[in-house]
N, C-alpha and C positions, 0 to 999 in steps of 0.2 A: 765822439769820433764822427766824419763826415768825410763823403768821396771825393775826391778833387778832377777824377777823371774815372772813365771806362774806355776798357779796351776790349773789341769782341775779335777775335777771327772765328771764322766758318762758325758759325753761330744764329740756328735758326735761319732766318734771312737775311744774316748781315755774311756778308764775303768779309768784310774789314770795317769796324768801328771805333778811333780814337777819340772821345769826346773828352774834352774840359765841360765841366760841370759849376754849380755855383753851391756854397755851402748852406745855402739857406731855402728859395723852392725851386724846383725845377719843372716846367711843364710841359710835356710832350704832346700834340694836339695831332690831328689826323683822321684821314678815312680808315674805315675799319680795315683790320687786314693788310696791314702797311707796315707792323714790323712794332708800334708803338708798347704792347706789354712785352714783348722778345726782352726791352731793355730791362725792364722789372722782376724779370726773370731772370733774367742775369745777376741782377743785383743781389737778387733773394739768393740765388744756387751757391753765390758766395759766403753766404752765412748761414744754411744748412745741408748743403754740398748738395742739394734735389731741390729739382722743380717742383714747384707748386702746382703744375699743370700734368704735367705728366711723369713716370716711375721710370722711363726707357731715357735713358741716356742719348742711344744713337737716333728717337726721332729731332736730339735738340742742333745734328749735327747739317752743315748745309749742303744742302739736295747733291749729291756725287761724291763728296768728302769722305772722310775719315774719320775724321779727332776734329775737335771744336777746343776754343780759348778761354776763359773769361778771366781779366785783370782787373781790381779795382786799384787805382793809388789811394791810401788815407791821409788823414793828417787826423791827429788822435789826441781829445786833449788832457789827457796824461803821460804823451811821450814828448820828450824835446827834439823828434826827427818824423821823420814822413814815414808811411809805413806802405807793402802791397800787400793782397790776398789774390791768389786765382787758382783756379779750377781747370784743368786737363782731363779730356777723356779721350781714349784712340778705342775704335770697335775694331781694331785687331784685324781689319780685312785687308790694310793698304799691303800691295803687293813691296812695295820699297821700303817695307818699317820691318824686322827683325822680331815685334808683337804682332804674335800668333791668337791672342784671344783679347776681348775687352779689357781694357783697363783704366780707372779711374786716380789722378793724381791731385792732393791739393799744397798749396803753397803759401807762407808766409814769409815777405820778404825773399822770394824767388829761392826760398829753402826746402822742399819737398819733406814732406810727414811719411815717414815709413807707415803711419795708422792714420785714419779720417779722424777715430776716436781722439787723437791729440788737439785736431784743429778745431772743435768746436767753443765758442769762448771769444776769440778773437774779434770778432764783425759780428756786429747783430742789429738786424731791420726785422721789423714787420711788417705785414703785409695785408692791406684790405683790399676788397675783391668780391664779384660779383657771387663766387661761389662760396662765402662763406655763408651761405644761407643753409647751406648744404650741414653746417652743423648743427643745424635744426632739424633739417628736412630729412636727413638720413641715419644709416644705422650706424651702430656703435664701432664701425672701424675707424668713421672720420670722426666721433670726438676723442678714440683712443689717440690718431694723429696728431691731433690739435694739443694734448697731452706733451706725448712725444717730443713734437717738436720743440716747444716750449721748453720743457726742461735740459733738453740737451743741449740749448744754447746756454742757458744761466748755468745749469750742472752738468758738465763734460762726464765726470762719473758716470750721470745716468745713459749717456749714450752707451757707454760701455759696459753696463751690466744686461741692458736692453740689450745688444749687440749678444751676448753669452747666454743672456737665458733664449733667445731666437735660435740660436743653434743650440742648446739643449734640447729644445721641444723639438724642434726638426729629427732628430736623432729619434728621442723617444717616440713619433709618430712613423719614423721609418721601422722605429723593429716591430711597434703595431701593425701597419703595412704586410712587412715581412711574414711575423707568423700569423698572418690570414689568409696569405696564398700558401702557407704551406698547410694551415688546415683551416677552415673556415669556421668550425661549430667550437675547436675548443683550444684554449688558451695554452701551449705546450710549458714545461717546466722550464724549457731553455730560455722561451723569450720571456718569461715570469719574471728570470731572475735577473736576465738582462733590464728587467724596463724596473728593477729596484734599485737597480745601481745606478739610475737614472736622475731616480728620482729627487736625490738628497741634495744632489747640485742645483739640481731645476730650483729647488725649496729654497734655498737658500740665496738663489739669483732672485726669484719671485718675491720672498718677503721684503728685500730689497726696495724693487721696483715699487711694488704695492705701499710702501710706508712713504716713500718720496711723491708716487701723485697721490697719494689721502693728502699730507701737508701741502702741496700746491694746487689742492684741490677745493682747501680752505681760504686759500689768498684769491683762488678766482672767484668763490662763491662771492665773498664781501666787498670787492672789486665790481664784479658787473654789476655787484645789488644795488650801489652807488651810481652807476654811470646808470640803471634802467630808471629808475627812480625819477634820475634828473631830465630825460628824454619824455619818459609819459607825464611829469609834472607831479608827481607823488601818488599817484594814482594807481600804480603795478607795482607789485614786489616780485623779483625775478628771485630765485632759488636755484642754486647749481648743486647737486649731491654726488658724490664721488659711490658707485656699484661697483663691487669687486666681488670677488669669490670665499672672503673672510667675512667675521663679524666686527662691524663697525669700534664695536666697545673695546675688541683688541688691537686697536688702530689706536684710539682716545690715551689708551695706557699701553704704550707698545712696549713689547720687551722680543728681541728679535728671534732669540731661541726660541721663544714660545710659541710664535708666527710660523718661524719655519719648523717647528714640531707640527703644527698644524696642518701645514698644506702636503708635509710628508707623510701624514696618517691619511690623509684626502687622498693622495695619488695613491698610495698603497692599496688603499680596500676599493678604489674606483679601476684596477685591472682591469676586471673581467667587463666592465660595461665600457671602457675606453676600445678595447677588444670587438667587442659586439658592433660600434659603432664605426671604430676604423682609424680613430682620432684622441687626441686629448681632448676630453670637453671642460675639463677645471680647469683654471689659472688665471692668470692675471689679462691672457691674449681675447680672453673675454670680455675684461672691464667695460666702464661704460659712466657718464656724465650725464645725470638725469636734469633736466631741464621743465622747470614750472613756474607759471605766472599766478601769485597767490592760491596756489594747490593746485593747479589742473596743467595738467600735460600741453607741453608746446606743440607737439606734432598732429594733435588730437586737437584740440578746443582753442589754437591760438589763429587769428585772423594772420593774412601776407603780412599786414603790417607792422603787428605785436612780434612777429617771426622776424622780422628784418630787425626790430632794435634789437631784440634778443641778442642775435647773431654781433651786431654793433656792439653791445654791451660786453660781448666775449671776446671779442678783439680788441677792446679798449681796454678791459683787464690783462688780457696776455700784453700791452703796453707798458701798464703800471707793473707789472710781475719782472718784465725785461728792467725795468728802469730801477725799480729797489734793488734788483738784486745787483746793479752793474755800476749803477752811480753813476749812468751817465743815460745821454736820449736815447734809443739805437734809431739809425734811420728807416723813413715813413714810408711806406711804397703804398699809392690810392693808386689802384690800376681800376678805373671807369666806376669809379663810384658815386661820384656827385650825382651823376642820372640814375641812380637808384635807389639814392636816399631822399626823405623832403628834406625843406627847407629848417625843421627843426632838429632833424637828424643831423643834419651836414655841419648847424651850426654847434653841437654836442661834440661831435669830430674835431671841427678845427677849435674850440675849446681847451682843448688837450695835446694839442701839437705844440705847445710849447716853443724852446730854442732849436727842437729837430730838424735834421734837413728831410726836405722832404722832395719826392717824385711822384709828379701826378701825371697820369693819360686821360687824354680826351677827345672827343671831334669836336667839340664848342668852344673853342678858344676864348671867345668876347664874354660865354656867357661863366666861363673861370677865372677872365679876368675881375669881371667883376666881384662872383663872389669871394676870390681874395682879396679884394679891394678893402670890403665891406667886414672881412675878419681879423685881418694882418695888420701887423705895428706898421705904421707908415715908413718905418725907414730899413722892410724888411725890399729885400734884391731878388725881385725873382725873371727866371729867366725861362724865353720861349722858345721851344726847340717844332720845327715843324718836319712830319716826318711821313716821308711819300717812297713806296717800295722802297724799304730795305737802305733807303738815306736819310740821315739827318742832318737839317740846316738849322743854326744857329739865327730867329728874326728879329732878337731885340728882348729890351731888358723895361719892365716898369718897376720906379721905384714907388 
C-alpha cells in the first residue's frame, strides 16, 4: 500500500495542504522549523491515530482553530480500487460547533468508526526519528510504547484489550485513592471487597496482554540481533528480553488460566501494600524491554554510538515485524535522520527499504540526493518537495 496524495487542514502549520505524492521516495528538504516533519506526522497519526511527538491533540491543531484534518488517498496493492484513511479531531471550544468537549474521529474510505479500536490495521508506516534513541536512554514507559504501538497495528485485538485493562487499573487505583482519604492507616472492608472484584477482570485483561508482548517480544529480540550484528560487522550481539511481572517459564508453556490465576493471587494478597502506597504497583503497566550488548547494560556501559544502532536495530525489527505480519511494506517515514546516523548506519537503513514508499526530511537536499543516488535502483522516481513556512513546492524529479 502507498499514499498517492495528503491532504492537511488546520494542521500544525499547514492552514491547507493538498499534495500528490510519488509511490516510491519522497523528499522534503528545508530550514528547520518550516513545517517539514508536521508532514510525517501526519502521516504516522494516520496509522496510529497519535503523534509521535506529542499526547495533546489540540497542540496539533493551527494557532486559533478548532479541529484539525488529516486525509491520506491510497492505492493498496490487494484492493482493485483506491482507498482513504483520515483523522478528525475538534477541542470542543468552536463557539459555531454543537461539540461541547473534545472529540476524536477516524475514517476509512470517509466511513467514520464508531471505535478507534476498529481502525487500527488499515495503514501502517514506521517511523525513524531522532528520538528513538530515547529507547535506549529512557525508562521503561517508552519501551512499553514502542510495544504498544507496534502491536496494535499488526494485532487490532491487542489495542483493545490494552484499551480494557487501562480502564480497569484506572478504576482499581480510584478506589485505592478513595479509601485513603477516607482513612489513611487502614485498609476498610468496603473498599477490600470493591478492589476483589476488580481484580479478576484486570487478570484476565493482563494475562492477555502479557502473553502477546512475551511472543512479539521474541520476534524483536531475533530481528534486531540480525540488523545489530550486520551494522557492527559481527562484533556485538544485541539481546532484547521482555520483563514483566510473571515468571518467564510460565510464558515458555503458557496456559491462560494459570496466568491469570496467577496475577489474581498477586493482586489479591498485594492490597494492603497497593494501599499503603496509593497505587497498583503489580501488572503488566510495569513491563519493561531490557536491552544488552553481549551482557552489559545499554543505558549503563554502552558508548553514543553502540546506543544509536541499538535504537536502529529496534526500529528495523518493528519493520520486519510490520512486514511478516501484513504481507506487505508499510510505508517509511526518516524524519532527519541521515545527519544522525554514519555512513555505515544509513547504508544498513536504506539496505532494508526495499519496494517501500518512503518520506524523507531534510535541510541538505544535494547531500540526499546523493546519498540516494548511491543506494537506490536506478530507475527508482524520487521526488523534491521544498518546504518554506507552512508551503510546499513541488522542484523536480531525479531519476
Amino acid at each position: 500500500m502507498y499514499i498517492r496524495s495528503i491532504e492537511l487542514d488546520n494542521f500544525r502549520n499547514y492552514r491547507r495542504l493538498d499534495l500528490e505524492v510519488e509511490p516510491s521516495v519522497n523528499v522534503f528538504y528545508g530550514e528547520n522549523a518550516q513545517g517539514k516533519t508536521n508532514i510525517l506526522e501526519a502521516i504516522y497519526l494516520c496509522t496510529s491515530t497519535h503523534s509521535h511527538r506529542t499526547g495533546k491533540d489540540a497542540e496539533l491543531i493551527f494557532h486559533g482553530e478548532h479541529n484539525y484534518r488529516v486525509k491520506l488517498k491510497l492505492t493498496s496493492s490487494f484492493q482493485p480500487y483506491d482507498e482513504s484513511v483520515s483523522v478528525q479531531y475538534s477541542d470542543g471550544n468552536d463557539p459555531s460547533s454543537s461539540l461541547k468537549k473534545p472529540k476524536k474521529t477516524v475514517f476509512h474510505d470517509d466511513v467514520p468508526f464508531e471505535k478507534i479500536t476498529e481502525y487500527f490495521g488499515i495503514f501502517n508506516a514506521v517511523i525513524f526519528a531522532p528520538e528513538d534513541l530515547m529507547l535506549i536512554k529512557e525508562g521503561p514507559s517508552v519501551r512499553r510504547k514502542y510495544l504498544n504501538v507496534l502491536l496494535s497495528q499488526v494485532k487490532p485485538m491487542y489495542f483493545h484489550e490494552l484499551n480494557s485493562f487501562a480502564r480497569l487499573l484506572m478504576n482499581r487505583n480510584r478506589i485505592i485513592k478513595n479509601a485513603r482519604i477516607k482513612n489513611s492507616k487502614v485498609l476498610d472492608l468496603e473498599f477490600r471487597e470493591q478492589l476483589l472484584i476488580w481484580n479478576e477482570p484486570m487478570a484476565k485483561s493482563a494475562a492477555k496482554i502479557i502473553h502477546d508482548r512475551y511472543l512479539f517480544s521474541l520476534r524483536i529480540d531475533a530481528f534486531a540481533r540480525k540488523h545489530h550484528e550486520s551494522i557492527s560487522h559481527g562484533k556485538e550481539t544485541l539481546y532484547v528480553k521482555y520483563k514483566t511481572c510473571i515468571p518467564i517459564d510460565m510464558l515458555e508453556n503458557y496456559d491462560e488460566a494459570q496466568v491469570t490465576e496467577y496475577l489474581l493471587n498477586k493482586w489479591n494478597q498485594s492490597l494492603e501494600d497497593d494501599f499503603q502506597h496509593g497505587i497498583t504497583n503489580y501488572g503488566p503497566q510495569r513491563d519493561d524491554l531490557i536491552m544488552s550488548l553481549d551482557g552489559d547494560g545499554l543505558r549503563m556501559f554502552a558508548s553514543q554510538g553502540q546506543q544509536r544502532s541499538a535504537a536502529l536495530s529496534m526500529k528495523m525489527a518493528e519493520l520486519d515485524v510490520v512486514r511478516e505480519e501484513t504481507k506487505d511494506s508499510p510505508v517509511l517515514l526518516l524524519d532527519d535522520v541521515f545527519g544522525e546516523l554514519d555512513a555505515q548506519r544509513r547504508k544498513c537503513l536504506l539496505s532494508e527499504i526495499g519496494d517501500a514508499q518512503i518520506f524523507i526530511t531534510c535541510t541538505d537536499k544535494s547531500f540526499i540526493e546523493q546519498e540516494l543516488a548511491d543506494s537506490m535502483e536506478k530507475d527508482s522516481r524520487i521526488a523534491f518537495f521544498e518546504v518554506q513556512s507552512g508551503t510546499v513546492r513541488r522542484v523536480g524529479n531525479s531519476d
